[in-house]
VOGU-3710 file (C-alpha; in Angstrom, 3 decimals, decimal comma):
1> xxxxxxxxxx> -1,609/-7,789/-18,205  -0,467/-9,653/-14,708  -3,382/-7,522/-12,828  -6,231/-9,455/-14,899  -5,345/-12,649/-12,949  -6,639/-10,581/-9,411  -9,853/-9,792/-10,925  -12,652/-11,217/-8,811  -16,223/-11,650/-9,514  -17,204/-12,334/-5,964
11> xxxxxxxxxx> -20,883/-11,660/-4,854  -19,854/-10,547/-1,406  -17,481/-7,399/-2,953  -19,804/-6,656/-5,636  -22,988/-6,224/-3,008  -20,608/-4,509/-0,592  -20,303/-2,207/-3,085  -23,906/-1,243/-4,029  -24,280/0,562/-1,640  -21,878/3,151/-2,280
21> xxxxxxxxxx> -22,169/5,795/-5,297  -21,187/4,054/-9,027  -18,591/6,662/-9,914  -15,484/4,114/-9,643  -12,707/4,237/-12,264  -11,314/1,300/-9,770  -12,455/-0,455/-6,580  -10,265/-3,417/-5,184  -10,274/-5,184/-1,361  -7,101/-6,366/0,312
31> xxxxxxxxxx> -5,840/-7,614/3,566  -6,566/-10,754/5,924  -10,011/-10,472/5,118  -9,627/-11,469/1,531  -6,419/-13,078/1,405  -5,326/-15,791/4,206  -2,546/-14,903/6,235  -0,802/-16,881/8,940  -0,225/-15,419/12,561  -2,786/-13,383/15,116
41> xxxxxxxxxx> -4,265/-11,953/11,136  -5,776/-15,757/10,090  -9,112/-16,091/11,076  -10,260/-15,204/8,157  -13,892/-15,311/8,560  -14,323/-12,489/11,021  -12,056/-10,184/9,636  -12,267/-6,568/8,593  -12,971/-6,663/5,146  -10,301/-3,460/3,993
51> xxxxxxxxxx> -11,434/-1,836/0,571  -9,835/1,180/-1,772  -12,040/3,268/-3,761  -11,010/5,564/-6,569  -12,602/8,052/-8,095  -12,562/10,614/-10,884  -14,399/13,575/-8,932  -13,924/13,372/-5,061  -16,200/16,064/-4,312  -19,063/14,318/-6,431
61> xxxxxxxxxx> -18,407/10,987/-4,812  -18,482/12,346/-1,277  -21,573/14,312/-2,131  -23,151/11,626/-3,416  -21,787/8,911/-0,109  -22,560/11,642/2,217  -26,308/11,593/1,126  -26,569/7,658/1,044  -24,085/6,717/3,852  -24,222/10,182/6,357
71> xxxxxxxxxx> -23,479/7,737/9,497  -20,100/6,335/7,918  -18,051/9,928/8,188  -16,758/11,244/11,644  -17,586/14,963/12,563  -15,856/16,042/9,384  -19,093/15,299/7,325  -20,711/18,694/8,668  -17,829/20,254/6,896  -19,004/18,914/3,606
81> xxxxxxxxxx> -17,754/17,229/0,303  -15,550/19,965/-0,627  -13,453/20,325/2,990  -13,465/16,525/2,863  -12,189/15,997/-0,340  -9,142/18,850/0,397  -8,761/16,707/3,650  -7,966/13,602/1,787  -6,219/15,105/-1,136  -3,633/17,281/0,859
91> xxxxxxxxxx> -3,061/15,302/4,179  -1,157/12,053/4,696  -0,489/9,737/1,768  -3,863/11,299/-0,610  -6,442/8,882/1,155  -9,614/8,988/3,123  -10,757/6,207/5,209  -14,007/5,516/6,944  -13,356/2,745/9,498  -15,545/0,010/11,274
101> xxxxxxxxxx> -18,908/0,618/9,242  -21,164/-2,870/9,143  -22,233/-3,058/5,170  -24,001/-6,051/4,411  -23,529/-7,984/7,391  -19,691/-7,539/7,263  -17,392/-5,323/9,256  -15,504/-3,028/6,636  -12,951/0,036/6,125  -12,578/2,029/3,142
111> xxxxxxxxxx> -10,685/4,451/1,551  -11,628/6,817/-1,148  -8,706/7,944/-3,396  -8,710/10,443/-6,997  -7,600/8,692/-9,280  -5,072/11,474/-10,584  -3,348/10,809/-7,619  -3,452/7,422/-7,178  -1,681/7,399/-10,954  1,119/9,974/-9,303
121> xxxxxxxxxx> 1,641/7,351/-6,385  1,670/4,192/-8,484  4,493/5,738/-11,569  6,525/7,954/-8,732  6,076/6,797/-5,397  5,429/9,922/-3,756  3,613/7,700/-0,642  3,879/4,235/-1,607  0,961/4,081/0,205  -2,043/2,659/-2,043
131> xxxxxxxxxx> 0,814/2,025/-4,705  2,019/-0,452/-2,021  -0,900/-2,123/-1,584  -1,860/-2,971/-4,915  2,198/-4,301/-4,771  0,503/-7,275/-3,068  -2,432/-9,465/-3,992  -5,775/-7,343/-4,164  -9,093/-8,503/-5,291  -9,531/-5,816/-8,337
141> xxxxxxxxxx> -14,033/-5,599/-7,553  -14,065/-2,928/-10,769  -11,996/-1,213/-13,140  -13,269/0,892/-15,518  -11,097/1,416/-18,885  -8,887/3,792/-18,214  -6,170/2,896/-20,042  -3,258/5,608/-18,427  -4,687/3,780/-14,663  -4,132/0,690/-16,411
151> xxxxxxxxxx> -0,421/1,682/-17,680  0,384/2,775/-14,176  -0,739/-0,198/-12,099  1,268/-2,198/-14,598  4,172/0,118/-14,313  4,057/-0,520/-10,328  4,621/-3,644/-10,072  7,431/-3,785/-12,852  8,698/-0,896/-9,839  8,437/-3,468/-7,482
161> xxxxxxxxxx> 10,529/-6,422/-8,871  13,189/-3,947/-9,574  13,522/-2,156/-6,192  13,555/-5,627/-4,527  16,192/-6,471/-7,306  18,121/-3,996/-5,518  18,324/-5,434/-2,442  18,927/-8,735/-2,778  21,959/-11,183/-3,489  22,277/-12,601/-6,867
171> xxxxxxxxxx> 20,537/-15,813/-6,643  17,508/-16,054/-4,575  14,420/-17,962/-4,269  10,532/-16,918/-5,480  9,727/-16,602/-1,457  13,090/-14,271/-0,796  11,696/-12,190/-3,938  8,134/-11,847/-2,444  9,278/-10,989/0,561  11,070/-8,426/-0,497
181> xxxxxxxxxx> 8,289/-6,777/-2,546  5,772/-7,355/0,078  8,072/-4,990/2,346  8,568/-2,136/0,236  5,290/-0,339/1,736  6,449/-1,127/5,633  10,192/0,204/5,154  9,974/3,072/7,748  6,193/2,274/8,707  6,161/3,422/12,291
191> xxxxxxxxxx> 3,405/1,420/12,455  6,044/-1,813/12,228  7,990/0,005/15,575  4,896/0,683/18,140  1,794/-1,585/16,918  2,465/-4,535/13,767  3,368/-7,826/14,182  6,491/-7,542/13,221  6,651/-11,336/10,960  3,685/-9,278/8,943
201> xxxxxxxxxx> 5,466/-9,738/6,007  6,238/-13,323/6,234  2,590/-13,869/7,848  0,988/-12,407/4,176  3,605/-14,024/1,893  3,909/-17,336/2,963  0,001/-18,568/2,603  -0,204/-16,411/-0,806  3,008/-17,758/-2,499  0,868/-18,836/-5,710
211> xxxxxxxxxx> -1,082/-15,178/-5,623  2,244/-13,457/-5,747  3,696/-15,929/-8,835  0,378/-15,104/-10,402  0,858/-11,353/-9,706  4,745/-11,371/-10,934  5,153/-14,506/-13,089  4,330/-12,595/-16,537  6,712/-9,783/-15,047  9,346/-12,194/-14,499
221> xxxxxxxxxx> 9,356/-13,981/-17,391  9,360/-10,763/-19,825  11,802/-8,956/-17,865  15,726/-9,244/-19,567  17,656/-8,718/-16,680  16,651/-11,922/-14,514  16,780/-15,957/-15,082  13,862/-16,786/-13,947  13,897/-21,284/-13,035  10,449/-21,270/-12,038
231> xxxxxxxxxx> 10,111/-25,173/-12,222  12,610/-24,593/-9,399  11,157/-21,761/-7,801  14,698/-19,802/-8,561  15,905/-16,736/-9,602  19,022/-14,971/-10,869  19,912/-11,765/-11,320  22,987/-9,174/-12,800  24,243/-7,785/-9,554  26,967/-5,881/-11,901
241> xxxxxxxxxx> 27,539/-2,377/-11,699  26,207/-2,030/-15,340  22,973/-4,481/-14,232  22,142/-2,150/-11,423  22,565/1,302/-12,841  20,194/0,241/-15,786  17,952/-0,534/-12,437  18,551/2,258/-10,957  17,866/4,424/-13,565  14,175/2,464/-13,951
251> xxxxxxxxxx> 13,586/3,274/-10,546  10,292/5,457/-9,530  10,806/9,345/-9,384  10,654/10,365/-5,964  12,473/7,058/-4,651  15,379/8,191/-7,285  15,494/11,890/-5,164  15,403/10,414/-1,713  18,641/7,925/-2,989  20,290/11,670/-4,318
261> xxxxxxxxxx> 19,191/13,172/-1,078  20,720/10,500/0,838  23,983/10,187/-1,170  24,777/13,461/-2,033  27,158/15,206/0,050  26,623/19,278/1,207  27,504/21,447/-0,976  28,024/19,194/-3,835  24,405/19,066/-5,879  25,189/16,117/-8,189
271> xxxxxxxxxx> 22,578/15,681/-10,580  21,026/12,289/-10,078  22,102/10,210/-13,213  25,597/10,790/-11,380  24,789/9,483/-7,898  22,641/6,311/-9,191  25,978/5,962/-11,061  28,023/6,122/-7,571  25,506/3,983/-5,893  25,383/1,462/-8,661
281> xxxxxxxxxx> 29,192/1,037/-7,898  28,714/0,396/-3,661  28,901/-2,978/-2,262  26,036/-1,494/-0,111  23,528/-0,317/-2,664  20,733/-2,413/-1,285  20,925/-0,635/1,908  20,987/2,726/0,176  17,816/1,915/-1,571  16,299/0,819/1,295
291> xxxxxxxxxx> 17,263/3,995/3,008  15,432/5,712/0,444  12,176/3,522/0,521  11,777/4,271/4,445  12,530/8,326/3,604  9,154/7,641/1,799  7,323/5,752/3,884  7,384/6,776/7,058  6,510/10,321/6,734  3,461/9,320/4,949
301> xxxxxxxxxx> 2,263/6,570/7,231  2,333/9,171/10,509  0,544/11,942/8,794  -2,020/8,950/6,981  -2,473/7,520/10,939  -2,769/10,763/12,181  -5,291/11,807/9,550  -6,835/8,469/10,683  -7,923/10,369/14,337  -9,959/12,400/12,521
311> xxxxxxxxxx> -11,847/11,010/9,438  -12,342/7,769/11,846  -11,671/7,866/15,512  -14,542/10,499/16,194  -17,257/8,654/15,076  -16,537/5,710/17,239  -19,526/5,637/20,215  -17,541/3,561/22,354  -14,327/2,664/24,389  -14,162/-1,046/22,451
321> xxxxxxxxxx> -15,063/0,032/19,065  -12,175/3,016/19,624  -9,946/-0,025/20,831  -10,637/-1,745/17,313  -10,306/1,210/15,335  -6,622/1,468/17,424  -5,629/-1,649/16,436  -6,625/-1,726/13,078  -3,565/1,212/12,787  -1,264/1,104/15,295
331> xxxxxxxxxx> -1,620/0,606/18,674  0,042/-2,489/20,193  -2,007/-5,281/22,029  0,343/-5,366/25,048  -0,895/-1,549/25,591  -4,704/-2,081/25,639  -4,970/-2,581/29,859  -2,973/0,791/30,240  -4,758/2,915/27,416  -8,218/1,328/28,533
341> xxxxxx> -7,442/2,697/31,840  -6,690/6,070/30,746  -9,566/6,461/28,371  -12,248/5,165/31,250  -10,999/7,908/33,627  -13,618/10,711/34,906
//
């Protein structure tokens, strides 16, 4: 299984994560703080460490969290497990983060995630929000045995390689692949518009080339649809009508509906076998695709950010730490004299 080649056995996750509750069916870390990137994100040393948690009984793992860590939640924690766990279930993309808490001498976020729906999110793409992270390399801490978690976290990245199929020419490099898949999650980000650098992509592919071919190169070598040269570093691919509508048809759930949403004309309600069909046929069914992606993404990544204000912002004690937590999601650098300013008025 390509994921067994992220697993990580390093002391600094592991004590990071004593001191949380032991209920994980799967913890992983990601980001600049585990993985080198290039740009404003490489100092490497200092940086946020960013972990997922996910859990079988959200209202049993906040419980327990709430009783050993009380000072990581915002204002929401006098609401309780229950509130917070409906909270993180049924607004934004099925996450709940606590931001800028220092554990073990390290500055760290995490999210907490059910596992039910992280499983919904990694076979359908209903966010593409976690599902998108663990599309890049991630630092799997613990995974339990779970084999249908297992199935779908193998069944996202095969996702992956076949969306970014999609959208690129027939021949292509490893890098151009990468690049692609390391996208999917920030098509429609409005996060990418007002606050990322926008080479963010390039900035966490380029350094982690040999991650990704250790991620994919399994995937790529199994799959019957691509040549894959990788002496060479090259790949080809059937850009036929035939080649992409068995792609197509491979595709995630909800990315599948957005594509019919976007393609299907008023009044018409084609079933979507028949408009993958249609698409499969157009010169411009990369860009389609990619119209679909950012359908998915960027509602999810305003309502996640949004959420963010609340499970995170309030329990800030400061203007700076507020400033951090701000740029952590999505507020630019070139803003900080002007929103400084605002926030420091009587």
């Amino acid at each position: 299984m390509a994921l067994q080649a992220l697993q990580s056995s390093g002391v600094t996750f592991r004590r990071i994560l004593s001191h949380f509750p032991e209920e994980l069916s799967l913890a992983f870390a990601y980001g600049s703080g585990v993985y080198r990137q290039a740009g404003p994100n490489s100092d490497q040393k200092n940086a946020m460490l960013d972990f997922v948690f996910t859990v079988d009984d959200p209202v049993a793992w906040h419980s327990k969290n709430l009783k050993k860590n009380w000072n990581h939640y915002s204002f929401l924690k006098v609401l309780g497990p229950k509130i917070i766990t409906s909270i993180q279930n049924n607004y934004g993309a099925g996450v709940y983060y606590n931001s800028l808490i220092m554990c073990d001498g390290r500055l760290i976020k995490y999210g907490v995630i059910s596992t039910s729906i992280l499983i919904e999110d990694l076979l359908n793409w209903n966010n593409l929000y976690i599902a998108g992270r663990l599309q890049k390399p991630v630092k799997i801490v613990t995974m339990n045995e779970d084999i249908t978690l297992r199935s779908a976290l193998d069944r996202n990245l095969k996702s992956a390689v076949t969306a970014a199929f999609l959208m690129l020419p027939e021949s292509f490099s490893e890098e151009d692949l990468f690049i692609e898949i390391a996208g999917l999650s920030y098509s429609g980000d409005f996060r990418m518009l007002v606050g990322e650098d926008k080479t963010k992509v390039l900035n966490i592919v380029k350094p982690n080339i040999a991650h990704f071919r250790e991620l994919y190169g399994s995937i790529l070598q199994e799959n019957p649809q691509v040549v894959y040269k990788s002496q060479q570093g090259r790949l080809e691919i059937d850009k036929s009508p035939e080649g992409q509508f068995t792609q197509l048809m491979t595709l995630p759930k909800s990315l599948q509906q957005q594509i019919n949403h976007i393609m299907d004309p008023p009044g018409k309600n084609r079933d979507v076998e028949e408009t993958l069909f249609q698409v499969a046929h157009d010169p411009d069914c990369g860009d389609v695709v990619r119209l679909g992606l950012s359908a998915i993404v960027r509602p999810s990544s305003i309502r996640q950010s949004t959420k963010g204000i609340f499970t995170a912002v309030f329990r800030c004690v400061n203007i700076p730490q507020f400033i951090l937590w701000m740029d952590t999601w999505f507020v630019p650098a070139w803003n900080y004299s002007s929103f400084c300013q605002v926030c420091t008025r009587g």
